[in-house]
N, C-alpha and C positions, 0 to 999 in steps of 0.2 A: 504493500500500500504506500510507504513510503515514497519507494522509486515512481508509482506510478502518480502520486501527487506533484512528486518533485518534476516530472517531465512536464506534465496539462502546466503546470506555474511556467518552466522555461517555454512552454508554446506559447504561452501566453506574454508574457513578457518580449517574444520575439514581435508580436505583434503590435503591439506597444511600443515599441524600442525607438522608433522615429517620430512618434508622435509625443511623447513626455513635453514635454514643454508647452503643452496648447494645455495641458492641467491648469488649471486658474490656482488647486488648491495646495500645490505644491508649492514649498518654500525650497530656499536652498539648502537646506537640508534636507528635506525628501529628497529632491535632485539627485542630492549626493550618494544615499544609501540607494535611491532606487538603480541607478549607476553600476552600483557596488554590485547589487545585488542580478545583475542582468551580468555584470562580468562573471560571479561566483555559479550561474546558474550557468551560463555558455562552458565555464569547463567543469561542470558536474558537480560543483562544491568540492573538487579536491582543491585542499587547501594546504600549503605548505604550512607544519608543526609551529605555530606559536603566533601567527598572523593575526592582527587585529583579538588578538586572545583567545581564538577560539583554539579546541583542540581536538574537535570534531566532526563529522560530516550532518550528524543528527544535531547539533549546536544548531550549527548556519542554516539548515533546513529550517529549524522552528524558529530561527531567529528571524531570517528573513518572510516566513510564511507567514509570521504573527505581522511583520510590518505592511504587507502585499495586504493582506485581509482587511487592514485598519484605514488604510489607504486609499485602496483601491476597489473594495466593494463595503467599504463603509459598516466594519461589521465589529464589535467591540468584543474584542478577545483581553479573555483574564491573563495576564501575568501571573507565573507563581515566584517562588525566592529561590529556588534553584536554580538560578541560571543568572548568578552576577554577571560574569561575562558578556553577558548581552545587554544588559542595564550598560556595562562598561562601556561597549563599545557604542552604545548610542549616545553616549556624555560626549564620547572623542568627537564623534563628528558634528554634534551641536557645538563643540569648541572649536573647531578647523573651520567654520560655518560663519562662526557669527561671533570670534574674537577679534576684537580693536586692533585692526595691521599696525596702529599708528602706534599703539600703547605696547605692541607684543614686542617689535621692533625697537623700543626703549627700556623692555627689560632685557633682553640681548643684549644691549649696549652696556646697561649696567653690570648684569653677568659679567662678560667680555671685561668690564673694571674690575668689580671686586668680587669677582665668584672665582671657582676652581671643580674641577672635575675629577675628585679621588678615586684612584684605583688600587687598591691594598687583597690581600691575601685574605680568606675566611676559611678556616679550615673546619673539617668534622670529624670527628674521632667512632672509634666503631659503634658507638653506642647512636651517632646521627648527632649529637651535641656539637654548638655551634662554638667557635674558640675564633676570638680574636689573636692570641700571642702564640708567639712563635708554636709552630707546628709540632708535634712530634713525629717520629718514624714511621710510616706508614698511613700517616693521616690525610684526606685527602684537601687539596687547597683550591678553593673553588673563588672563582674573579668576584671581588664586594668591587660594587661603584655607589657612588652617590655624588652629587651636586651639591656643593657649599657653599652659602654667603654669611660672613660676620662681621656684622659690622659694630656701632656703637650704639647703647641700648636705647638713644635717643631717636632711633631709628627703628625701630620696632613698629610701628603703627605703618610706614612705608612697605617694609617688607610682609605685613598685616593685608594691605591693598595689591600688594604683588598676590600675595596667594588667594586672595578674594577673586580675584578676575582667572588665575589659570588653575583654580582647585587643586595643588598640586604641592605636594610634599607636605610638611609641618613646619611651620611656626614657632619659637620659642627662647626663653632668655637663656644666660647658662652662664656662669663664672669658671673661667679657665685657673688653673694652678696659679700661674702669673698672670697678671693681668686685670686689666677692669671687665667689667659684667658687660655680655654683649648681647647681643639679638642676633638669634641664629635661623636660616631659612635653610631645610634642608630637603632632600627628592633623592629617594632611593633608588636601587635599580629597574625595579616596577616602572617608576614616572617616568627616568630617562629611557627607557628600552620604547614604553609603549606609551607613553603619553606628549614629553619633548620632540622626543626623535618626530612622531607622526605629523606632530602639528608644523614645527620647522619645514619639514617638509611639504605640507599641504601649502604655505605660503611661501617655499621656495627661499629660507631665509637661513642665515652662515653665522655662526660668529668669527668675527675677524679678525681679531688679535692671535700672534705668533703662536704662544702657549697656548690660549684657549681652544684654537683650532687643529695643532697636533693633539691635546686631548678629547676632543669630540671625535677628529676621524680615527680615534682609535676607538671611542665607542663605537662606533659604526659599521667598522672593521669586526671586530667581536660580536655585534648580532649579527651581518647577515653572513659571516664565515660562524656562526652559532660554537663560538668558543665559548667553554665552560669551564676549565681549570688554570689557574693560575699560570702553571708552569708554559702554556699553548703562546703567551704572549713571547717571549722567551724563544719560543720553539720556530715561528714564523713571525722573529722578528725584521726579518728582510722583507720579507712580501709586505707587513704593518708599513713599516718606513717606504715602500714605492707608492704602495697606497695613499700615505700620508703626501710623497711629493706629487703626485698626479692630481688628488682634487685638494691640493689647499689654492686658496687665493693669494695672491701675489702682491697684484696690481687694479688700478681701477674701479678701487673703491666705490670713487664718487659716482660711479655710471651705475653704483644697485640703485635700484626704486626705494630700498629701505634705507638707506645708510643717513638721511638728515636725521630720522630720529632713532637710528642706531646711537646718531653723534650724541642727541640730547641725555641718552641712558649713556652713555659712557662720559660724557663731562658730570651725571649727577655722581659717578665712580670716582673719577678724576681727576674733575676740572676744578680749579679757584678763582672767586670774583674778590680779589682783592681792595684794599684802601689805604695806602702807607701812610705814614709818618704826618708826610707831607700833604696830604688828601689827594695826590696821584690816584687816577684809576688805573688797574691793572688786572687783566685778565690771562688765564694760566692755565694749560694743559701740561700733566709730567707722567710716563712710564718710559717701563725697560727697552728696550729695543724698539721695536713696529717702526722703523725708519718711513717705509714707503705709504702705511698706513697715516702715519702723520702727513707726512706731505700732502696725501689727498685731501688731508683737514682743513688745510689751507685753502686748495680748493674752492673748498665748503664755504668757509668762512669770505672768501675772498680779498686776500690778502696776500699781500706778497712779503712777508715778514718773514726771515728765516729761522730754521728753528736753529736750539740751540742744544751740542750734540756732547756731552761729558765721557769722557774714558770711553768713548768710542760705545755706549749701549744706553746714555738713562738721553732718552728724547724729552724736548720740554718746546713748547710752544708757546709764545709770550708776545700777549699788544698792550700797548698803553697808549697808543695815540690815539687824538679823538676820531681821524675817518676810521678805524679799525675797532675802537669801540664804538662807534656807530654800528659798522659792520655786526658785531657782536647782537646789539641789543636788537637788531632787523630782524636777525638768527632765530634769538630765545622769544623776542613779544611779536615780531610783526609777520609772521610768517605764518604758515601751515602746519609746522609742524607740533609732535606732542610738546604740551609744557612740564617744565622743568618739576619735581614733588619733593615731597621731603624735604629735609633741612638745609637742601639746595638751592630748594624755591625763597625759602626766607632766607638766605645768603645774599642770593641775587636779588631779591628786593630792596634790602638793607645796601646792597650798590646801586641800584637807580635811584635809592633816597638820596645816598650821600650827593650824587652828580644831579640830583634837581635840587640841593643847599647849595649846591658849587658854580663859585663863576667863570669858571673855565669850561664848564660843561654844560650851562644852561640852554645853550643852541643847539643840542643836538633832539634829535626826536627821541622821544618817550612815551611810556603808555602814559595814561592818565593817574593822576596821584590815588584817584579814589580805590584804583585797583591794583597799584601799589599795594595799600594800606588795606587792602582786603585782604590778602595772602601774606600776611604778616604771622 
């Protein structure tokens, strides 16, 4: 009965297949799964082991049957609780759907600042017991990843509104050995396997920076070569590193569609909106390396400012003149792109005050004070 449900569904849907889009009641989400689900039906529902969560052919049958029914002959079918994975997988594509390009591409940027992509050893001993510290003999050491941001705890409510919009990882404060108390955002391998990885890719979107993107394409490396021990990194560490130089980005930044508000997430990472001594305004980009990624910044910003290059690896990018702080404030107020959050936003506001007190700066354009003084 199965098979023979599962055919009349793909006849039907062949018939269908050119017509989707005259549906009045389809969103871009249905679109998406009905898509999905016309490709899953053309090759049988075989499905390579781990794809979109499923790990079955009876899964995606009733997964998709229940959505076809509701859809398309209007017929309200119960849900039961066995079958997260399909709850799962309809979250994903209402997130690939109808998450803010502008805001996703700013937490990238920020990532790409101050996130990191861990990859450490997890081993299990014969009992299946989970061991972080060193292994012992015959234990097996299975790849732990996770996604990390810690920042300062005043920033907790930021990284609070990051995980509001991408439901993804946990939240929470933490006091290290040394150190002040921080706010930590973290995404296991779960989020990055099947929740990051999909949606990046549904928008076509990279992180840019040196480090962050030899660590991503080595997650990506690791799923779709479905490595699972530790030791396998190690093992085809050559093929890893061509992989790594074949699809990393180079050059050309400024030509992504996303990279203005990549730029806005990585200056909230980064960037400082200064006020010296002297009431000088000065604004400041500073990291390790990314030579050619800076350059494009410039760019961006438009500006012919060079940077400036220390011991050959910390880049730092730096205007204080008023066309270039013009340029600057076009950037973050008068433009298109996402605004500035966090305690980045009240940084840079606290610099458009100082330079609408200043007479050196009162000429140039600014938002209005009122909205200044709202974002405070």
């Amino acid at each position: 009965s199965i098979i023979l449900s599962l055919y009349l569904l793909y006849i039907y849907l062949m018939i269908l297949n050119s017509s989707v889009n005259r549906f009045p009641t389809f969103s871009a989400r249905d679109k998406l799964i009905y898509n999905q689900t016309y490709m899953y039906m053309s090759y049988m529902s075989y499905m390579m082991p781990g794809v979109a969560g499923f790990n079955t052919q009876k899964e995606v049958i009733k997964y998709y049957t229940y959505f076809m029914m509701n859809k398309l002959f209007k017929f309200h079918v119960l849900r039961d609780n066995t079958t997260p994975k399909m709850e799962y997988m309809e979250n994903i594509s209402y997130n690939m759907c109808n998450m803010d390009r502008n805001l996703l591409a700013t937490i990238v940027g920020f990532m790409d600042g101050d996130g990191y992509i861990r990859m450490t050893k997890k081993s299990k001993d014969k009992t299946g017991e989970s061991r972080y510290s060193t292994p012992k003999a015959g234990n097996m050491n299975y790849i732990y990843m996770s996604l990390i941001m810690n920042l300062n705890e005043n920033d907790l409510e930021l990284l609070q509104y990051f995980h509001q919009h991408l439901n993804m990882g946990k939240v929470y404060n933490m006091t290290p050995k040394k150190g002040n108390k921080l706010a930590r955002w973290e995404m296991n391998k779960t989020d990055l396997l099947n929740k990051i990885m999909p949606l990046l890719d549904y928008h076509n979107m990279y992180f840019l920076t040196h480090t962050r993107q030899k660590q991503y394409l080595l997650l990506k490396y690791i799923k779709h070569n479905k490595l699972v021990y530790y030791e396998d990194i190690m093992k085809y560490n050559k093929n890893i590193n061509e992989y790594i130089v074949n699809n990393k980005i180079n050059n050309s930044f400024y030509k992504l569609n996303y990279f203005n508000n990549w730029l806005v997430g990585f200056t909230m990472a980064e960037g400082s909106f200064l006020i010296k001594n002297n009431k000088d305004i000065c604004f400041q980009l500073k990291q390790k390396y990314n030579l050619e990624l800076f350059n494009n910044m410039t760019k961006i910003f438009n500006t012919t400012r060079k940077l400036n290059i220390s011991k050959n690896k910390y880049m730092q990018f730096s205007v204080s003149s008023k066309n270039d702080i013009q340029n600057m404030i076009n950037f973050f107020s008068f433009s298109k792109n996402h605004p500035l959050l966090g305690n980045k936003l009240m940084s840079y506001n606290k610099w458009l005050l100082a330079m609408k007190n200043s007479y050196r700066y009162k000429e140039l354009k600014m938002p209005h004070m009122s909205n200044i003084k709202k974002n405070m």
